[in-house]
C-alpha positions in Angstrom: -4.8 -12.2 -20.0 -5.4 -8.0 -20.7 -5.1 -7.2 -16.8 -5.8 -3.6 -16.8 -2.9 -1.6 -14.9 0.0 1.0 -16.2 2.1 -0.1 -19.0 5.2 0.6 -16.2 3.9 -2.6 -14.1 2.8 -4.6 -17.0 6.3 -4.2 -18.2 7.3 -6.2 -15.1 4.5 -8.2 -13.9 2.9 -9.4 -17.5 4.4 -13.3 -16.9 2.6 -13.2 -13.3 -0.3 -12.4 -15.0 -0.2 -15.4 -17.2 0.1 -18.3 -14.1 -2.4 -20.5 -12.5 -2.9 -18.5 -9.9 -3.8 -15.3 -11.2 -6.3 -17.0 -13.2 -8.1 -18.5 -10.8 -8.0 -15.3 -9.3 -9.0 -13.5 -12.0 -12.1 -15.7 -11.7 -12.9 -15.2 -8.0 -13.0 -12.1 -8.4 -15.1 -11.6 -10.9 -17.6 -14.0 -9.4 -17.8 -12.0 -6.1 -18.0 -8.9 -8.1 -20.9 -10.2 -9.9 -22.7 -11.4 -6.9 -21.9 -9.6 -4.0 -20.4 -5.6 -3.1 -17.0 -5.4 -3.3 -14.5 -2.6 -2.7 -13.0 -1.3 -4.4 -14.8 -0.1 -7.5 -13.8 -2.9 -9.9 -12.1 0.5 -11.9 -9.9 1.5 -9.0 -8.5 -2.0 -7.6 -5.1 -1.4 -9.3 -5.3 2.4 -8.3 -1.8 2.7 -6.5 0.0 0.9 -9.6 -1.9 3.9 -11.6 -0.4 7.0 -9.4 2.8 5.7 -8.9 4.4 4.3 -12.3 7.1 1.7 -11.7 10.0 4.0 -12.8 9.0 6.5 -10.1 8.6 3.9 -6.8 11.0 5.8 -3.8 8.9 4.7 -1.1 6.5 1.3 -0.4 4.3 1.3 2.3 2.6 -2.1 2.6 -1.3 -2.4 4.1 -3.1 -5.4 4.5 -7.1 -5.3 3.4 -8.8 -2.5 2.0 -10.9 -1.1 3.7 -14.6 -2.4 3.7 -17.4 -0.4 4.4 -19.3 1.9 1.7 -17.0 4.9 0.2 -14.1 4.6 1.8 -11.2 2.1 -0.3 -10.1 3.1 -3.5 -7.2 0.7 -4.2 -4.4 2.4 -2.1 -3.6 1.2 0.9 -4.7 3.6 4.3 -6.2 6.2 2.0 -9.9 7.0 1.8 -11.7 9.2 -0.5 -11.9 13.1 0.0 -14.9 13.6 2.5 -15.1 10.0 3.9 -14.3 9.9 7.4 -10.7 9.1 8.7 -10.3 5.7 9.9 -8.5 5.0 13.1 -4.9 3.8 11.6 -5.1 6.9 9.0 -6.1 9.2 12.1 -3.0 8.0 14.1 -1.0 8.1 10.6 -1.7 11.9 10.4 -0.8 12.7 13.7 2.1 10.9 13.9 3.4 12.9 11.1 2.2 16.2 13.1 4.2 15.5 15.9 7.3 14.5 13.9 7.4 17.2 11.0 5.0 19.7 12.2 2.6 19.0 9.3 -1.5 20.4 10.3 -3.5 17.3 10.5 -5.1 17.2 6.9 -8.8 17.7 6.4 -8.7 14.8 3.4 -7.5 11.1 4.3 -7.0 11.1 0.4 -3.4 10.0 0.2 -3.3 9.7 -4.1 -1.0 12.8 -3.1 2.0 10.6 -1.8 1.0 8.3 -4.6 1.9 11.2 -6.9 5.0 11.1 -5.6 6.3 7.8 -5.8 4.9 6.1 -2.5 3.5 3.1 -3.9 0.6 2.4 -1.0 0.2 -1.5 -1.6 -2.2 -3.6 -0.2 -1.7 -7.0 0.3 -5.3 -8.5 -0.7 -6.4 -5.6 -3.3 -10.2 -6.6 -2.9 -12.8 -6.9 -0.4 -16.2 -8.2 0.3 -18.6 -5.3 1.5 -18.3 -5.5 5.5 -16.1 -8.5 6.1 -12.4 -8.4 6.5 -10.5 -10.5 5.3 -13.4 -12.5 2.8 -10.6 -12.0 -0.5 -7.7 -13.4 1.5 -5.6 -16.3 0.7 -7.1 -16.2 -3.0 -3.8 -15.3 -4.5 -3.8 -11.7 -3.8 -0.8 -12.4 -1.5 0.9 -14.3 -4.5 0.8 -11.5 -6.8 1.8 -8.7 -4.2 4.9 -10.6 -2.9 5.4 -10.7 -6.7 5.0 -6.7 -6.9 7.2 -6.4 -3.5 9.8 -8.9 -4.8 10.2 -7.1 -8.6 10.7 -3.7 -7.0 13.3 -5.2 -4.4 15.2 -7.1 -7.7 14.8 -4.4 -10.5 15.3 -1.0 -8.1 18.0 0.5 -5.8 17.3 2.6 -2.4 13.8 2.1 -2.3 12.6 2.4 1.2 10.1 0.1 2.5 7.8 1.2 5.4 6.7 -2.4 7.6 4.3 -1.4 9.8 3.1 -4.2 12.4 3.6 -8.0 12.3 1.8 -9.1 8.9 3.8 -6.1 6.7 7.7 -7.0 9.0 6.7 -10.6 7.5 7.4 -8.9 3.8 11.3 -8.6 4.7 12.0 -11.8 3.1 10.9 -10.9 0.3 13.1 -7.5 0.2 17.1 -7.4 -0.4 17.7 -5.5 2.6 21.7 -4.7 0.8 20.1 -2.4 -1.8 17.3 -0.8 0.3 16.3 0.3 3.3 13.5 -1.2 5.4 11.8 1.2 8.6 10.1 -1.2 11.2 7.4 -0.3 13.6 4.3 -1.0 15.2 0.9 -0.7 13.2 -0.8 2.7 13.6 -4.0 1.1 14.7 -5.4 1.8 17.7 -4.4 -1.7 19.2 -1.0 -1.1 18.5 -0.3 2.5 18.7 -1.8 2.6 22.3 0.5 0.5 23.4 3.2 2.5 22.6 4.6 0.6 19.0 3.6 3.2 16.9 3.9 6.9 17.9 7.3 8.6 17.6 8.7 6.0 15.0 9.6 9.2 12.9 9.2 7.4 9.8 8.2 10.2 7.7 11.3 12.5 8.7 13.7 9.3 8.2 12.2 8.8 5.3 12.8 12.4 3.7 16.4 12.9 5.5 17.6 9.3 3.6 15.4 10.1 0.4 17.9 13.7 0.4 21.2 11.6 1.1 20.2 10.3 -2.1 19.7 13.3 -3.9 16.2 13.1 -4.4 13.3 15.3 -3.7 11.6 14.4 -0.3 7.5 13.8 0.3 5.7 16.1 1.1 3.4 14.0 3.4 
């Protein structure tokens, strides 16, 4: 099966490509592409594979479901294009990173610039029907992602892995936590970070300090 996403991924991925699963997935997806709206653009649902290239992967942050109203998902996860209103976990994202590294609260919740720089933004389920979370869940998505999760935790060294709420923490068996480093918090929604689980974590500064231990450049988030 010719599943387009970078050669860097297909490199690692190409048998998961070839299962039972991913066929029928393949399938579902077409189908609800073909007969209902779905986000993202059919173009841009391996986006974060195509802005952060296997070799280059420093830093996974793990989402759950894009997101599903009109304009906003396109295939990485938290991000929304440039002019499309913040969401409320992207809105709590930026000022949590105000308050820890002094960083102005962008005008663009565009994140393809941490992409850029080797933050693979992964969603678990990479599709959505228009207005209702959660419709391409339990499809195989989940199957393939672990797969993604499980090949950068085998094949990489140091990588740090941002788990953010219940459903992403549940990804820790999935990650050798000998050979990289997992951050835990709350999720930045507004459920969560109200109740105190989510402001203050200082991810993004623990994340650059350890990212310089290791002699590599830091994010500029």
């Amino acid at each position: 099966m010719n599943v387009k996403i970078h050669d860097s991924w297909k490199l690692h991925l190409k048998n998961e490509f070839e299962k039972p699963y991913f066929k029928d997935l393949t399938n579902f997806v077409k189908g609800e592409y073909l007969k209902h709206q779905c986000f993202p653009p059919g173009n841009q649902i391996f986006n974060a594979f195509e802005h952060c290239h296997f070799d280059d992967v420093k830093v996974v942050i793990i989402g759950q479901d894009p997101y599903h109203d009109v304009g906003q998902a396109h295939g990485l996860c938290f991000s929304v294009n440039d002019g499309v209103k913040h969401p409320p976990s992207l809105i709590n994202i930026f000022k949590e990173i105000e308050q820890d590294l002094g960083i102005p609260y962008p005008k663009s919740g565009n994140l393809v610039r941490w992409a850029n720089q080797g933050v693979l933004l992964l969603n678990a389920t990479l599709t959505v029907r228009a207005h209702q979370a959660g419709s391409h869940q339990k499809r195989g998505w989940e199957l393939f992602t672990d797969a993604v999760i499980k090949t950068i935790s085998d094949n990489k060294e140091r990588v740090i892995f941002m788990l953010w709420g219940g459903y992403a923490k549940n990804k820790i068996k999935l990650i050798d936590i000998n050979k990289h480093i997992v951050l835990k918090s709350g999720h930045p929604s507004p459920l969560s970070a109200n109740r105190g689980f989510w402001f203050g974590n200082k991810h993004f500064s623990k994340t650059n300090f350890l990212l310089e231990q290791a002699l590599q450049k830091p994010i500029h988030w």
